[in-house]
N, C-alpha and C positions, 0 to 999 in steps of 0.2 A: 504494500500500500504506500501512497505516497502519504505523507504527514507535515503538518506545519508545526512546527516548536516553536512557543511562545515563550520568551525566556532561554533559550536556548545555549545562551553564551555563558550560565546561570552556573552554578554547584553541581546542584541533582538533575537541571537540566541539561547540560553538556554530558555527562554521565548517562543520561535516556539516549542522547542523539548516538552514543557509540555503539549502545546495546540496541537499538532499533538499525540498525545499517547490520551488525553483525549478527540480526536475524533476519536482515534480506529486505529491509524495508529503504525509500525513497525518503531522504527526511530534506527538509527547509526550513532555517532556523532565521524567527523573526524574534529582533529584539531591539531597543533603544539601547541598549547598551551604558544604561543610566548607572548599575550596580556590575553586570555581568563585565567580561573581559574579552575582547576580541579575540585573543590568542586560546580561547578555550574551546572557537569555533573555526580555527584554522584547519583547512582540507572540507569543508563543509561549506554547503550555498546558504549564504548568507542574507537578509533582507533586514536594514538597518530602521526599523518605526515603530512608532508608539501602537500600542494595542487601543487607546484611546481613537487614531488614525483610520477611524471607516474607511475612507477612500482606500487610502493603502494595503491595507487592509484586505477588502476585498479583491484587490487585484492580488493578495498573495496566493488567497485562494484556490485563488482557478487551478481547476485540475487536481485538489487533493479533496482525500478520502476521509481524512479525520484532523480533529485541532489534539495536540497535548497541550499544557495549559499550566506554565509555572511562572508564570511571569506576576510576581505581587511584593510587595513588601512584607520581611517578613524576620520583624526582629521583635519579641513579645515584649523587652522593655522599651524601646521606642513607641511601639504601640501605645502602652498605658502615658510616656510621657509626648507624643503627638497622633492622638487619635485623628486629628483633623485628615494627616498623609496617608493614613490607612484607610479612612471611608474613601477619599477620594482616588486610590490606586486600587484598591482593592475589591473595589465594588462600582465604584461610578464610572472608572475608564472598564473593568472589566462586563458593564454592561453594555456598554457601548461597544464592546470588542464582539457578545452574545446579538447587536444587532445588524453586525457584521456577517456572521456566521449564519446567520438568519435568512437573510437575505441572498445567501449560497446553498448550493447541492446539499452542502457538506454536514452531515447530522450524526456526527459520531464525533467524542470529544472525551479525553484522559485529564480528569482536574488531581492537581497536584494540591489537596489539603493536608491537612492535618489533626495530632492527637489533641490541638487546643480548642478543638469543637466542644470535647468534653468536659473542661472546665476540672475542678478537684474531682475526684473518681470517689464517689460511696459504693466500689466493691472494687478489686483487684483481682486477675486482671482486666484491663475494660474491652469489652464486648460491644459490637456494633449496635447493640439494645442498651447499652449505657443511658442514662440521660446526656442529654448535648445544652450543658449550661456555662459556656465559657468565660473568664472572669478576666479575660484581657479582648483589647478591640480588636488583634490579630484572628483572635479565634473564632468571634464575633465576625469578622466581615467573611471567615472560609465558612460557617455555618450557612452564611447568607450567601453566600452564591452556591451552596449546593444546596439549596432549598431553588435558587434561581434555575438550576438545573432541573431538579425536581418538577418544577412547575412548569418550563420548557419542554422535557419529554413528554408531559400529561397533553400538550397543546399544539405542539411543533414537529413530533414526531422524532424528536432526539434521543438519541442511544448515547449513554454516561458511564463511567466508572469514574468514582470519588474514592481518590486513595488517602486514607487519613494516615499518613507515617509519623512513626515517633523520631527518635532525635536521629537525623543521617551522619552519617560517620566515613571517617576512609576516604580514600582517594584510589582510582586506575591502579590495577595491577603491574600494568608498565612504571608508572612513575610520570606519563606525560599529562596529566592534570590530575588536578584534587582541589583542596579547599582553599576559597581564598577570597576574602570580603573584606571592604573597606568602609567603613571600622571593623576590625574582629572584634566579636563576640562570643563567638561558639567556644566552648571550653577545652576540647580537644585542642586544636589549633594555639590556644592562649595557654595552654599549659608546656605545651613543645614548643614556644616563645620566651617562657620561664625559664624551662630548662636549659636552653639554648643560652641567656644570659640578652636574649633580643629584644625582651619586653617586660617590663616588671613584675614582680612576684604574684603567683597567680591570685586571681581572691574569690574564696568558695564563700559561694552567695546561702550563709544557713549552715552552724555547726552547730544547732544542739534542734533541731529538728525533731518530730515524736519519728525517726526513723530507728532501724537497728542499730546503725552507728551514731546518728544525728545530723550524716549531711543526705543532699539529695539527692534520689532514686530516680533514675530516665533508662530506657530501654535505648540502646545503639545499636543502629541497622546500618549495615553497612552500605555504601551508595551504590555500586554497584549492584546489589541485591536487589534495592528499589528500581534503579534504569532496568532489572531485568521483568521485574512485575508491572511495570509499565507498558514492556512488549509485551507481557501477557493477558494484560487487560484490554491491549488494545485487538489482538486476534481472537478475544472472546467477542469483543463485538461484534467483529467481521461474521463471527459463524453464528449470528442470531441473538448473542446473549442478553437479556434485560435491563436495564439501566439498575446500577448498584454502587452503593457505599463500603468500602470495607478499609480494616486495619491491615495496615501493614508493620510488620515487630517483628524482634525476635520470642518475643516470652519471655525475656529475664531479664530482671532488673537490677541495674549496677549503678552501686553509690557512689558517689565523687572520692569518697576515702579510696574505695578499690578502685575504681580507674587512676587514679596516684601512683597507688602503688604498684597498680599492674605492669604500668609505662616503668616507672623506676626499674623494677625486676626485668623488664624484658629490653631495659636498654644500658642500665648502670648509670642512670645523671639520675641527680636529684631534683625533684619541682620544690621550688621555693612558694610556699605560698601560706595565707592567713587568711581569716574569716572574718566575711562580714553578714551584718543584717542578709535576711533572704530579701529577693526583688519583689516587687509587687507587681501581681497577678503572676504568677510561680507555685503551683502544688506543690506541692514536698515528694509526692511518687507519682509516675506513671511509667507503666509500661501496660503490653499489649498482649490481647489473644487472636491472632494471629490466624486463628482454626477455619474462620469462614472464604479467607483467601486461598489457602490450601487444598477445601473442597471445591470453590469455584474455577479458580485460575488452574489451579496443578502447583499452585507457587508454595513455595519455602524460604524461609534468608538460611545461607549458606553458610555464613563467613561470621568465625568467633569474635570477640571482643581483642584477644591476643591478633586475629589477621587482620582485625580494624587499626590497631595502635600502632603495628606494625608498616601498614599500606602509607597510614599516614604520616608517621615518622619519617617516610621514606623520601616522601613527597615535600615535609616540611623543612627538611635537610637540604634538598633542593631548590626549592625556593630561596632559601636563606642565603644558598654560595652566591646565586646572581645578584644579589642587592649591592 
């Protein structure tokens, strides 16, 4: 199929575009290029615009078969301290991108959400029947567009998969992309900047937490893993499948103390770091049950916490010579 990638120059979306080519698919990667990085769409056709950009938009269109869909803001403490850039990225241009696609063939569409639909979890692990009460505007606008979807396929005749992933992790098995946002925020990446001696000492947001240890519990999927359930969700469509939401996770949940210390053990440097207050809008645990992806798609995540830290050590090592 051919595919248009929104976002594509993105983390998890550059990471989709490798695994959709090397399971035989046509991909075209449209993005502003506002966060993503050129060089992550390098060897790949490219189409430099705003999703907000109808016109353009539309001409990207022509000729493809399905949207993937990761182009949003998506940082949960910026969220709660500028909600204003999240309704309006994340909802008001991504409507206007839906009247886009509207307006085309094109009725098949892979939305890249997430586990902050669900808000604090009152049972572990969370389940696609979870309640969906989000307590940051991040998780609040991916609710609202997969309710936008929701209501599109009842009306328009659109075929959906909403993947809610938890925390993506890792980088390419080669070494030629992985993570890398400007500001970092993602903990991985800022903890192998500690270590490195390239960024100041980490700070774990919450040390006396009601967790087992006291700091906080997120489930790490590997990126790869996810680019690979993206192509699976997208050949479900193709062969008739229903519009649906689901988790994407490993199923276990790993503390900030263990992720610390895993990296030390499996690499010998030490992380520097100290605690402070947890962020607001931050549950103290999530991770995922993973089971309805498994019986849908055929999917599973692959790859341990050890070939996460590992993939991305590798990567972050990399990055750091060329600076």
């Amino acid at each position: 199929m051919r595919v248009l990638v929104t976002g594509g120059s993105g983390y998890v979306g550059s990471h989709a575009v490798r695994e959709l080519v090397r399971g035989g698919h046509d991909v075209v990667i449209y993005d502003n290029l506002s966060t993503g990085h050129r060089f992550l769409s390098d060897g790949y056709p490219l189409i430099e615009g705003d999703i907000a950009d109808g016109d353009r938009l539309r001409e990207a269109l022509q000729g493809m078969d399905a949207v993937m869909h990761f182009a949003a803001s998506a940082y949960v403490g910026e969220s709660v301290a500028n909600p204003r850039k999240y309704f309006h990225n994340n909802v008001e241009s991504a409507l206007k991108m839906m009247d886009a696609v509207l307006e085309t063939p094109v009725r098949r569409m892979i939305f890249s959400s997430t586990c902050a639909t669900y808000g604090t979890p009152r049972q572990l692990p969370i389940t696609e029947d979870s309640p969906k009460d989000p307590i940051n505007p991040y998780g609040a606008t991916k609710l609202f567009f997969e309710r936008v979807l929701a209501a599109y396929s009842a009306s328009a005749g659109l075929q959906f998969v909403a993947l809610r992933y938890f925390n993506a992790a890792g980088a390419i098995a080669d070494g030629s992309i992985g993570e890398l946002h400007t500001p970092e925020t993602h903990i991985i990446p800022l903890m192998m900047k500690a270590a490195l001696g390239s960024a100041p000492p980490l700070s774990v947001f919450g040390g006396d937490l009601e967790t087992p240890d006291g700091s906080c519990i997120r489930d790490y999927i590997h990126v790869s893993d996810l680019g690979a359930a993206h192509v699976k969700a997208l050949e479900y469509l193709a062969n008739g499948g229903p519009s649906i939401s689901m988790n994407l996770g490993t199923g276990r949940g790993v503390s900030i103390r263990e992720l610390i210390s895993t990296f030390e053990r499996l690499t010998g440097r030490t992380v520097p770091h100290s605690y402070a207050p947890p962020r607001a809008g931050d549950p103290p645990v999530l991770y995922a049950d993973a089971s309805l992806a498994e019986r849908v798609l055929g999917w599973k995540a692959t790859r341990d916490l050890e070939t996460i830290l590992a993939s991305a050590w590798k990567w972050q090592q990399k990055i750091e010579s060329q600076m």
